[in-house]
N, C-alpha and C positions, 0 to 999 in steps of 0.2 A: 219176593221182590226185596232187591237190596235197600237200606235207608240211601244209599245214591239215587238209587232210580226213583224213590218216592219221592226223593227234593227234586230232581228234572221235571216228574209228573203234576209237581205240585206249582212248578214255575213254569211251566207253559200253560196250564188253569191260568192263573193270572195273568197272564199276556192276553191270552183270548181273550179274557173276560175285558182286559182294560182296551183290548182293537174295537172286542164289541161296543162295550159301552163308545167309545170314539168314535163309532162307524155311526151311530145313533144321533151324537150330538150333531155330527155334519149332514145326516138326515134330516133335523129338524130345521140345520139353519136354510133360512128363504133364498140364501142366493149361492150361486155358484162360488167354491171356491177351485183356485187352481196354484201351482207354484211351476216355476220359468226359471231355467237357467242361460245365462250369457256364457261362454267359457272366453278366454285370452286368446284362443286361435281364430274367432268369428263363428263357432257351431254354436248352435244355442237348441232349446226342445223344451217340451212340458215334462216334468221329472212327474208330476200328482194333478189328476183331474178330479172334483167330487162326481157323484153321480148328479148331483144336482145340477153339475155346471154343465153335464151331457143332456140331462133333459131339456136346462134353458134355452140352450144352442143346438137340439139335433141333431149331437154326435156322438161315435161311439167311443168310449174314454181310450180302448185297445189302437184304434186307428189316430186319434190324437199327440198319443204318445210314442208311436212310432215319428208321425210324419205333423210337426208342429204347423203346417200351412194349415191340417184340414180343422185348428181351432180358430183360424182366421176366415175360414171359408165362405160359412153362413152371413159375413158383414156386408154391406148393401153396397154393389159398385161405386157408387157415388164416394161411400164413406170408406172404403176401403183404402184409398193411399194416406189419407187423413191417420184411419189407426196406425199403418205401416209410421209414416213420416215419425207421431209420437213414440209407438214403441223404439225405433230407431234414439229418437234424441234423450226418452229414458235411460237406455243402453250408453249412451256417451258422456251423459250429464249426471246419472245415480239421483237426478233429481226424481222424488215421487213421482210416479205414473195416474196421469188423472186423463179418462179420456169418454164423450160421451156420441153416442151414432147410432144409427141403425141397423139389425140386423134380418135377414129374411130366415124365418124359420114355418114349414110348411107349408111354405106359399103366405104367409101372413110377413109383414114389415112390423116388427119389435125392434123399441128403444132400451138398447141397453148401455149402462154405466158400469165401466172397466176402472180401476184403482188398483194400485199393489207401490209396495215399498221395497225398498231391494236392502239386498245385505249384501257387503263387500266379503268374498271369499279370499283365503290367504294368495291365492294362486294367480291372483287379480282378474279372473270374475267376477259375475257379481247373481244371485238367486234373488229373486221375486217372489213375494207371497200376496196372490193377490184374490180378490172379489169382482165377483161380475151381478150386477145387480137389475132386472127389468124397474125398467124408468118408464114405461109407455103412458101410463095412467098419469105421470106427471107432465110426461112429456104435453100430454092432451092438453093438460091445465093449464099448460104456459103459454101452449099455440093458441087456446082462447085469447090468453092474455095479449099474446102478440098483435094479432087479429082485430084485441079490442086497441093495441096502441098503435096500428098501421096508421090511423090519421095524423098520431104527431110525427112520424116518418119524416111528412114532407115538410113539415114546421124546424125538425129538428134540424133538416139535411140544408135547411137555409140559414142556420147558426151560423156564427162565424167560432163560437165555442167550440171543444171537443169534446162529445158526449156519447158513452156508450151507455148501453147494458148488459147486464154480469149475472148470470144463477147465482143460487144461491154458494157454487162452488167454485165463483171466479170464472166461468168460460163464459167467455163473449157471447152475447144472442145476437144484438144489434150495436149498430154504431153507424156516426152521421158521414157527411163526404167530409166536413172540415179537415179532421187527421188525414182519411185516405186521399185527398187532392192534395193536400201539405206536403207528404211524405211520398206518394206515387207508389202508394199501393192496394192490392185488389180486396172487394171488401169480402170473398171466397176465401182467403187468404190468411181474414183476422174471425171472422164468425166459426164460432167453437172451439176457436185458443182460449189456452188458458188466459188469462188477461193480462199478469206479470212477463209473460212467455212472448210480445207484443213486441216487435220488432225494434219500435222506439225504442224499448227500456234495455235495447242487449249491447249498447254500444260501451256501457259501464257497470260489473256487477254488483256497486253499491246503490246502484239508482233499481238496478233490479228487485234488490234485498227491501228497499225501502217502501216499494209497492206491493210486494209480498204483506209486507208487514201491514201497510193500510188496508188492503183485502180481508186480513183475517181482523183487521178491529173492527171491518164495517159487519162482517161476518157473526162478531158478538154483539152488533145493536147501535158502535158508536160511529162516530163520523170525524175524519182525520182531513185536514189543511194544510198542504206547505209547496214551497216553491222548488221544482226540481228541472234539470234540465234533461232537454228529450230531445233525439236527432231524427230529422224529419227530411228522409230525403240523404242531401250532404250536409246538412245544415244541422246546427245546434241552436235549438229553441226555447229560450226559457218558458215556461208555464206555470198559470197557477194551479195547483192541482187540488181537487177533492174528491171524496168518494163517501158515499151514504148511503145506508142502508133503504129497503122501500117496503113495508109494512101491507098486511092486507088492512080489513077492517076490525079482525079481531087480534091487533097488531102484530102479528108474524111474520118475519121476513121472508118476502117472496122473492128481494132481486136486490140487486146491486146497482148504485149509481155512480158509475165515475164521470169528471166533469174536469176540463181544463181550457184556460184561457191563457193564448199569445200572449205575455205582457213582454216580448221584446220593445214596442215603442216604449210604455212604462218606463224599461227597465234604461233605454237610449234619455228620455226626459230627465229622469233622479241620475243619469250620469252628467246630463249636461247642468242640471241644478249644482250639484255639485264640485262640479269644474268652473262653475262662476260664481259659486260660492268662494273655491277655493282660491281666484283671481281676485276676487273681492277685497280678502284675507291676506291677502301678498305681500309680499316683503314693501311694495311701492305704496306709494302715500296715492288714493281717489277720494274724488269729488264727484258725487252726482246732482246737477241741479234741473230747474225748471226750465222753459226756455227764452226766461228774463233773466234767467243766470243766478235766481234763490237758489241755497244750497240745502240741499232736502237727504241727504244723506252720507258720511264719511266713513272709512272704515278704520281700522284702530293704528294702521302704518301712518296716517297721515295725521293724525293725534301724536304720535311716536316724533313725529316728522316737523312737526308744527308748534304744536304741547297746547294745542286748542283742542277741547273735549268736545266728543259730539253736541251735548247740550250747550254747549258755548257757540256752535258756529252754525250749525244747520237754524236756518230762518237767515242767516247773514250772506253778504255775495262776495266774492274772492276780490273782492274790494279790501278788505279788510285784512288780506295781507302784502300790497302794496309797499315795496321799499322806499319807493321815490326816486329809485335808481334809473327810474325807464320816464320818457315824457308821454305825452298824450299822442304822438303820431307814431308811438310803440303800440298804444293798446289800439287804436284807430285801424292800425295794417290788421292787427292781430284776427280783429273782428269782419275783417273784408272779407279775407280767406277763409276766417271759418262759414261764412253766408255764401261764398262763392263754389266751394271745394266740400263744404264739412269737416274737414281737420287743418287743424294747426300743430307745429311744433317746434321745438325750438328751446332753447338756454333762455332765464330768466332770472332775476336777484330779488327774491320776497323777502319779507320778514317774519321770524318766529315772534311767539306770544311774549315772550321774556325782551322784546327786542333787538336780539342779534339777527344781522342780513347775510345771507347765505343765498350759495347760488343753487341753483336746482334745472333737473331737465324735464320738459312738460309738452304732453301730448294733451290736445283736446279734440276729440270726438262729438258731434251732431249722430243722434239717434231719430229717428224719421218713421211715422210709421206709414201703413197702408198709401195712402194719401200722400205722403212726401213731406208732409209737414213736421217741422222739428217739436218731438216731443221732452227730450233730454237734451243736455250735453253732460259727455260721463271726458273728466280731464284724470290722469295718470301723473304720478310725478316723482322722483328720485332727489336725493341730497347730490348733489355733485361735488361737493366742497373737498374731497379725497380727489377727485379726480382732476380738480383744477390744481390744486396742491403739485399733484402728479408731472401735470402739464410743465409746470415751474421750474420742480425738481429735473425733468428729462432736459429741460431747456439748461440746468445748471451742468448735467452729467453730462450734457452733448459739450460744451466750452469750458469744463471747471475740473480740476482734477479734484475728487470727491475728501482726499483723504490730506492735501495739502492745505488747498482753497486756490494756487497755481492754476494759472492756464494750461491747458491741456493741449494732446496732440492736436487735433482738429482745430484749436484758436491760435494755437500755434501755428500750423497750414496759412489761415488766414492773417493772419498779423505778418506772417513773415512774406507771405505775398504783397500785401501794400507796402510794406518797407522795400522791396524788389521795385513796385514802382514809383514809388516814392522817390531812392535814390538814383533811378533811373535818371528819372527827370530831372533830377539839381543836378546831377552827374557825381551827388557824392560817396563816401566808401562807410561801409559799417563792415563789423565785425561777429559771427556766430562761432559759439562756444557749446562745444559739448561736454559734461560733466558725468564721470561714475566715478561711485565710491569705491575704494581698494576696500577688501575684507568685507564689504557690508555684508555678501552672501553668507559670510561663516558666521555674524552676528544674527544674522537671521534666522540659519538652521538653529545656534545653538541655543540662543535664549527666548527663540520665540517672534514670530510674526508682532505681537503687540509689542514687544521690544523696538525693534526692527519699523514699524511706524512709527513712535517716538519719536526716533534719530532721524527718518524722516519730514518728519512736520517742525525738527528743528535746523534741519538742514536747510528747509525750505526759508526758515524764518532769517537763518543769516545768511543766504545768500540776498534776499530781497535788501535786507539791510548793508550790504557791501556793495549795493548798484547804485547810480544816480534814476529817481522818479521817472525818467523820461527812456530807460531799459528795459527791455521784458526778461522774464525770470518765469520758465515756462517747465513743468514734468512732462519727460517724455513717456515713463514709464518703470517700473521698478527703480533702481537708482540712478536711473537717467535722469539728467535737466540740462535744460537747454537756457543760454541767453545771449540775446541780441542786444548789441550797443551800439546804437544810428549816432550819424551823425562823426566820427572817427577822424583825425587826422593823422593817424599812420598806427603801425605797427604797436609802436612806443606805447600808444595811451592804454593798447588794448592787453598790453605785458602788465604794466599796473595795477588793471584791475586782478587778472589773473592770480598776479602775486598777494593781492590782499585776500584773495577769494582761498586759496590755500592755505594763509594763514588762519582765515576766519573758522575754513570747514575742519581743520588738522584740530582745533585746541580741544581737550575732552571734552566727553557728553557724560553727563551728572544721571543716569537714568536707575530708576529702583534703586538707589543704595551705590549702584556698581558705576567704575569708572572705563568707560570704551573709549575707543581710539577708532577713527578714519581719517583718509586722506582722500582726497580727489586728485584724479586724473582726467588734465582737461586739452580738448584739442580743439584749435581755434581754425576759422575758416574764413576767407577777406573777400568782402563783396567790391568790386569786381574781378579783384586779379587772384581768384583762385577759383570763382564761379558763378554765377550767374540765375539759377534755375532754384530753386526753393530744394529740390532732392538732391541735387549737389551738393548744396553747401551744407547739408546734415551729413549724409553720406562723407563728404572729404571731413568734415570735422570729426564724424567720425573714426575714419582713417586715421587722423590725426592724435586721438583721445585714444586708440591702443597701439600706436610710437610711445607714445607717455607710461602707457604702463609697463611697454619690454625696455621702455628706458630706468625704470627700477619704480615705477609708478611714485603719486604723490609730487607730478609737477606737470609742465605745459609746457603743451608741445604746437607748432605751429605745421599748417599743413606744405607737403610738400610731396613730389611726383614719384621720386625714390620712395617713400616710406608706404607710396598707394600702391606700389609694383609689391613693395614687403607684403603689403596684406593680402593681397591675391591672393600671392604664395601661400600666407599663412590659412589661408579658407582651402586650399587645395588642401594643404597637409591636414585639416581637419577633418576634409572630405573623408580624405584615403585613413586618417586615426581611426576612425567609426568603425574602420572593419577590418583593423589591423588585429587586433583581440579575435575574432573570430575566424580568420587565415592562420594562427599561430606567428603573425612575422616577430614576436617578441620573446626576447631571451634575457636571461639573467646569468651576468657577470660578477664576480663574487672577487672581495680588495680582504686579504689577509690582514690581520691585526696583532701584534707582537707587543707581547708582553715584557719591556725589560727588567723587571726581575729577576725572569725564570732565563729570557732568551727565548722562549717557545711561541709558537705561535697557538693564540689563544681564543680565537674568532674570525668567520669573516662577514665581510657587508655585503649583502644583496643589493643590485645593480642593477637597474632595467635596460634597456637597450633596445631599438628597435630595427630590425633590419627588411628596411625598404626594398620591394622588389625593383623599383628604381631608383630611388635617390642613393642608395645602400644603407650603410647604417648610419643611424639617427641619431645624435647625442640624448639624450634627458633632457638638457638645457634647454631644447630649441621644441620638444613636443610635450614636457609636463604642465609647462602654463597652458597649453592651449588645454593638457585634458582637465585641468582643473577649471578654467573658464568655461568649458564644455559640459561637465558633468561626469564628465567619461573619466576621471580619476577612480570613483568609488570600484568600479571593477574591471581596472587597470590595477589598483595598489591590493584589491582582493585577491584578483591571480597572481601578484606578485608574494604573497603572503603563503598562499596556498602551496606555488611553486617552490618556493625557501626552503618552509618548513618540510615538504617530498622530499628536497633534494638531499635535505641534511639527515632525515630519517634512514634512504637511501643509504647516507657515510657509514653511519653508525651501525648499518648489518654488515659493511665491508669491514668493520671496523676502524673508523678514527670516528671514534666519540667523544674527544677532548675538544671538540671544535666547537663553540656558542655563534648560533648565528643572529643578526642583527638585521632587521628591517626599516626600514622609512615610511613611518605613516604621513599622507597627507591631512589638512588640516579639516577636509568634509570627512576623510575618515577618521579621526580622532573624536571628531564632535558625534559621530555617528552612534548614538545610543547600542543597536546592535552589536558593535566591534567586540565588545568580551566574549559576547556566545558566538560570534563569529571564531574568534580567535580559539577557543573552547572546542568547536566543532571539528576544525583544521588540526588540533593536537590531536584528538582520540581518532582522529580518521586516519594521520599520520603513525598515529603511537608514539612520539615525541613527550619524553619529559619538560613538563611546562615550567624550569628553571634551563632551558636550553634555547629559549628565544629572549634577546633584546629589539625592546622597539624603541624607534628612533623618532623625536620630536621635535624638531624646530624650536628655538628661543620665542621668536618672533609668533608663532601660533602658538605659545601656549601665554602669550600675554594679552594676547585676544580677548580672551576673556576668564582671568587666571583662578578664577572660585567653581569656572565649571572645569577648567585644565585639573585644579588639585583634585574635586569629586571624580572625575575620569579614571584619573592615575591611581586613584585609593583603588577603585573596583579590579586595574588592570593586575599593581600589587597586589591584589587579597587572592589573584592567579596564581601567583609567583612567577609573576612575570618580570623582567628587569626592565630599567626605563632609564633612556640616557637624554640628554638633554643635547641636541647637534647643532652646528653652528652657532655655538656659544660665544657671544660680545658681541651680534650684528643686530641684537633685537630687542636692546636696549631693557633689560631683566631690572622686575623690582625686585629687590633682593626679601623684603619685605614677605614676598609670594615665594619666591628662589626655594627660603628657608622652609617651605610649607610645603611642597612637593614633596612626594615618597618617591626618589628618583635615589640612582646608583652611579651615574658617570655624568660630567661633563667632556662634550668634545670641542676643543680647540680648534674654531674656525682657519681652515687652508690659509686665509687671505691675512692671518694673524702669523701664522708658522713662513708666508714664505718670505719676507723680507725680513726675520729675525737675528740674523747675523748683519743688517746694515741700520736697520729702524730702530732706534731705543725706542721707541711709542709703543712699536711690537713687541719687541723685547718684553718692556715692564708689563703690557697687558697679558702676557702670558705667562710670565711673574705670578701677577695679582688672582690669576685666576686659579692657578696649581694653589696657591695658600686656599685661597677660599674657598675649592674643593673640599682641599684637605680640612680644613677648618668644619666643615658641615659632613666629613665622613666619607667623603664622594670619591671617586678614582678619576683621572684627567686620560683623556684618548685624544692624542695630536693630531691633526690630520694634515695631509700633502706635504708629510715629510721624503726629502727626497737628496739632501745631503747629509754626510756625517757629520758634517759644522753644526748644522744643525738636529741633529740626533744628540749633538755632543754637550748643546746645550737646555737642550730639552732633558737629558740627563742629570746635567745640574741644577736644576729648580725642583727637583724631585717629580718629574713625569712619570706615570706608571707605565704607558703601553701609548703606541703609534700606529699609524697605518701613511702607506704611501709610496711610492713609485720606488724607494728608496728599500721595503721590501720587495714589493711587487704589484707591477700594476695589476688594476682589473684583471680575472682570468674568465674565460667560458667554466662549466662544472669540470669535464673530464680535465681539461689544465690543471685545474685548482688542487683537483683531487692529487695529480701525481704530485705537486709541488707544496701539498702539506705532506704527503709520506715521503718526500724527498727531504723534507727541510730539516737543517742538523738546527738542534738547539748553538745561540748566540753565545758566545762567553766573552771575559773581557771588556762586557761594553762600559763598567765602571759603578758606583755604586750611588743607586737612587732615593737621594737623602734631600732633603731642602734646604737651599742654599749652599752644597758643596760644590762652591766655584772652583774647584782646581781637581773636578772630575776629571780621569782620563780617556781619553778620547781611544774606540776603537781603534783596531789594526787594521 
């Protein structure tokens, strides 16, 4: 024999010997073992039977393990779907198998107790290893036992308690109807469940867990109390629950006692304690007295409320906070109603401890018991002192402009209706005045709403002071005001006032440091012979107050039927503005600008233009006021910027890139914080070098407010942006500010250039203005030049460059474009020096 075959002989010796010895020990043990497998598909079979567990049961292990029914065989009809149902819910739950019944073995009825614990297989099965144990000798035990407690059966089954009993292993023996009538279920149903496994407890598996738990403590001796909830039925029921062990006489525990009690009322009592506790506790001031009206208890609001401390006022009667504000057939009603009804309520004026009277809202309640007799009254009460405040206030914001102290629209409504019949009656004439300020909207955007009511609540102050006592002086709204002067004997008196009222609102306003300017424009309206009706005469004054401003605003204007037809007009044309940007009806026109130095042309000006599908085209003139009174400038002069700088980008891949172009900002867009990144955004989308745009500013808007003009114009320079100053001499320039500007040109106002050859006035002021250009560095750009006379002498003061009919009007783009690749440079035109009078005049 090889040493191979000795180690094989010698290693199946020890297997035998260790099956023997194995075979031996599950010989001795007293109860059947067995192991069970579940597989994933639904087969399941006994894998190992002992011989034990075939002699407990009467079967043969070979037939078992074929056919797993015939180890369920021997169970007792009765008991038979009971084991099925648990083995079943082992199998789905991996919770331990605990299960106790009887079985018939040769013709005898044996109790036996089945257990086994499983193991989860990777395959997700799950094997069992379990013990089957004869219980019948116990069983006996218990049935005595049972037998001896059938008399409390019928004691128990009258609890209103829930009370079962438990082996020592948790399965139900008995239990009363309380749960099973609660719940509506069969007591077949719950006797020999496990007790945690109880139908009640499956609604939630921490209520599960936690009855587990007290089984196994009553199970070591102790006895466990707490409140859980159990659904009975469709219902969730709170209870109290306990469970305790039950001892024989040589204390051993023989049984389980669980025990629980409905405390849903309880649990409704301590919510309703609570909720008039926490009404007690309330933000409101109570009083509860007796029903002489001692005050027998307060809660800490009305100590809050009062500043009387419980020990101060309980034994006292609400006497004792009496204002004096009310007389005796106050309290007298007070106390009818409450004997007649049981409550009272109502507004009252008491007084706190310190003395001060204040009003407050107060309910008093009659509490009655059985009998009807009044055993309480419980009163309720609030400070109302905020709320009457309130009252005041809304009474002031309904008739008072909040931010003037002015009468408002609505007192205005009313006041100018009694003057309607007032002067009805005498038959005599008054006068209505509507007032807006020019510019206020640009001092508004630019330095601020709190700015901006300043100038209002001093506007307000001098107009009050430029009427006589017996005028109203009314805000309509933003920088609307309105005023009526009764009493008029014509036209005459009512120009006077007007005229003082413009000089009054025109003279600076001193505000933060900074010196602002407005002017009003006011349109007057005549009671009777322009209207009649309260919305008329606003309405036409209206009308009348923007005549005043297309008349160059900062005067008055009187109403009249022509300028009502204007306004129509001008509401239509505003109609059809709103959606003239989104039609594309708008174009831009482009005015050549000449350099004479060179001769060449050296820029042009972008020009908006609109072209009406009916009226046709639109001048500027006649539709920028309205978009700037509108709002509709901001992106009207954004598409106009956008557009420019395309079209010039455009030039310059054809090639004429000598060309600088020049736009017109309006003054909401100058003030407009964004416009640099605006402008910023428009060059790199274009691809435009950003020394190839000039923007164009108004005299007049940048003395608006000329410290946020200079902060603007620094940010728009630090672009390299150029910046000319247009319509220079109409907008009355501190020069003081002039010199502080980072600008690069002035332009000479049209209305300066075109009477130059007949006006000395003009003359000199375009004189004075080429030096003082020149003197601060600056280049001078003529504008509406349109004769050689006048070229001739714009030449001689030293003018650098012109624009005007005189090169060429306005063009569309493609015109523009051929008549700069057309255009020969100038010669001849003479030489631009200051003060060579005896320059020669083109050929």
């Amino acid at each position: 024999m090889t040493t191979a075959e000795r180690k094989l002989q010698d290693t199946e010796q020890v297997l035998l010997e260790s099956e023997r010895r194995y075979n031996q020990l599950v010989q001795k043990i007293p109860d059947g073992i067995y192991i069970f497998q579940f597989d994933p598909d639904g087969a399941m079979g006994f894998k190992y039977v002992s011989p034990r567990y075939c002699d407990m049961l009467g079967v043969k292990a070979e037939a078992v393990l074929q056919d797993y029914h015939l180890g369920f065989a021997p169970a007792h009809p009765d008991d038979l779907d009971s084991l099925i149902q648990a083995n079943e819910t082992a199998r789905v739950t991996l919770f331990p198998f605990r299960w106790e019944g009887r079985f018939i073995i040769h013709g005898k009825t044996r109790w036996m107790r089945i257990s086994s614990d499983p193991t989860a297989l990777p395959n997700g099965g799950s094997l069992w290893h379990g013990l089957v144990s004869d219980i019948t000798e116990r069983k006996e035990a218990e049935g005595s036992a049972t037998r001896n407690a059938e008399h409390f059966k019928r004691i128990l089954d009258n609890l209103f308690a829930y009370v079962a009993l438990l082996n020592t292993d948790g399965l139900v023996l008995e239990i009363n109807k309380a749960p099973l009538d609660r719940g509506g279920y069969r007591r077949e149903d719950i006797i020999g469940r496990y007790f945690p496994d109880a139908p009640w407890w499956s609604y939630e598996g921490k209520v599960r867990s936690k009855i587990i738990a007290a089984v196994e403590t009553a199970r070591e001796g102790k006895s466990s109390r707490f409140e859980i909830v159990t659904k009975m039925g469709d219902e969730l029921v709170p209870i109290d629950f306990q469970i305790s062990p039950v001892r024989d006489e040589s204390g051993k525990i023989v049984a389980l006692l669980p025990t629980g009690v409905d405390i849903t009322e309880r649990k409704h009592a301590e919510s309703r304690l609570r909720l008039a506790a926490a009404a007690f506790e309330s933000h409101e001031g109570m009083i509860i007295t007796d029903p002489q009206g001692v005050i027998l208890q307060v809660n800490q609001a009305f100590t809050d409320l009062t500043g009387y401390s419980a020990e101060e006022i309980v034994g006292q009667t609400p006497r004792i906070l009496k204002s004096g504000r009310h007389g005796d057939d106050f309290y007298r009603d007070m106390w009818v109603q409450l004997e007649l009804t049981g409550l009272w309520n109502g507004e009252i004026w008491d007084r706190r401890k310190n003395g001060e009277i204040y009003p407050k809202s107060l309910t008093i309640s009659a509490v009655r018991n059985e009998d009807g007799a009044i055993t309480h009254y419980i009163a309720t009460q609030h400070d109302i002192t905020e709320r009457k405040q309130a009252e005041e206030r809304i009474k002031d914001l309904a008739y008072f402009d909040q931010l003037t102290g002015l009468p408002n629209r609505v007192s205005l409504q009313q006041k100018l209706s009694q003057m309607v019949g007032l002067a009805s009656r005498n038959h005599r004439q008054f006068a209505l005045m509507l007032l807006d300020l020019d510019n206020f909207k640009s001092i508004n955007d630019t330095l601020g709403h709190q700015t901006g009511d300043v100038m209002l609540t001093e506007v307000a102050d001098r107009l009050s002071t430029s009427v006589r006592q017996s005028d109203l002086v009314a805000r309509l709204g933003g920088d609307e005001f309105v005023i009526i002067l009764p009493d008029i004997d014509g036209p005459a008196d009512v120009a006077r006032v007007a005229q003082k009222i413009l000089v009054e609102i025109s003279a600076p306003y001193f505000i933060d440091a900074r010196e602002l300017h407005t002017s009003p424009s006011i349109g007057i309206c005549l009671y009777p012979d322009d209207a009649t009706e309260n919305e008329d005469l606003i309405k036409k004054a209206d009308v009348a107050m923007y005549h005043a401003k297309s008349c160059g605003r900062g005067n008055y204007q009187f109403f009249k039927e022509e300028i009502q037809a204007a306004a129509v007009n001008r509401l239509a044309l505003e109609a059809d503005l709103r959606s003239a940007l989104e039609k594309q009806q708008f174009m831009l026109h482009y005015q050549p600008q000449l350099d004479l130095r060179t001769g060449r042309l050296m820029g042009v000006e972008a020009l908006i233009r609109w072209q009406h599908p009916e009226r046709g085209m639109i001048s500027p003139l006649d539709f920028i006021p309205i978009a700037e009174e509108s709002g509709l400038i901001l992106p009207i002069g954004d598409w106009v910027l956008e557009e420019a700088c395309g079209q010039l980008a455009a030039w310059r891949t054809e090639g004429i890139e000598h060309i600088k172009m020049s736009v017109n900002l309006a003054a909401s867009q100058f003030s407009d914080h964004r416009l640099p990144l605006r402008i910023e955004e428009i060059l790199a989308k274009t691809g435009l070098p950003k020394g190839s745009l000039d923007l164009e500013v108004t005299e007049s808007m940048t003395m608006q407010s000329p410290a946020e003009t200079a902060a603007m114009m620094k940010v728009l320079t630090g672009q390299e942006l150029s910046l000319s100053i247009d319509d220079f001499g109409t907008g009355y320039s501190s020069l003081a500010y002039l010199k502080l500007f980072p600008i690069n040109t002035l332009k000479i106002d049209r209305s300066f250039v075109k009477d130059i050859e007949t006006d000395q006035n003009d003359a000199d002021i375009c004189d004075v203005t080429v030096l003082l250009a020149h003197k601060l560095g600056l280049d001078v750009v003529a504008e509406g030049v349109e004769t050689k006379a006048q070229l001739t002498y714009l030449l001689s003061i030293g003018c650098e460059k012109i624009q005007g009919y005189l090169i060429s009007k306005p063009l569309p783009a493609g015109q523009i474009k051929t008549f700069i690749r057309n255009h020969t440079p100038l010669s001849g035109l003479g030489t631009v020096e200051l003060w060579c009078g005896d320059a020669s005049a083109p050929k």
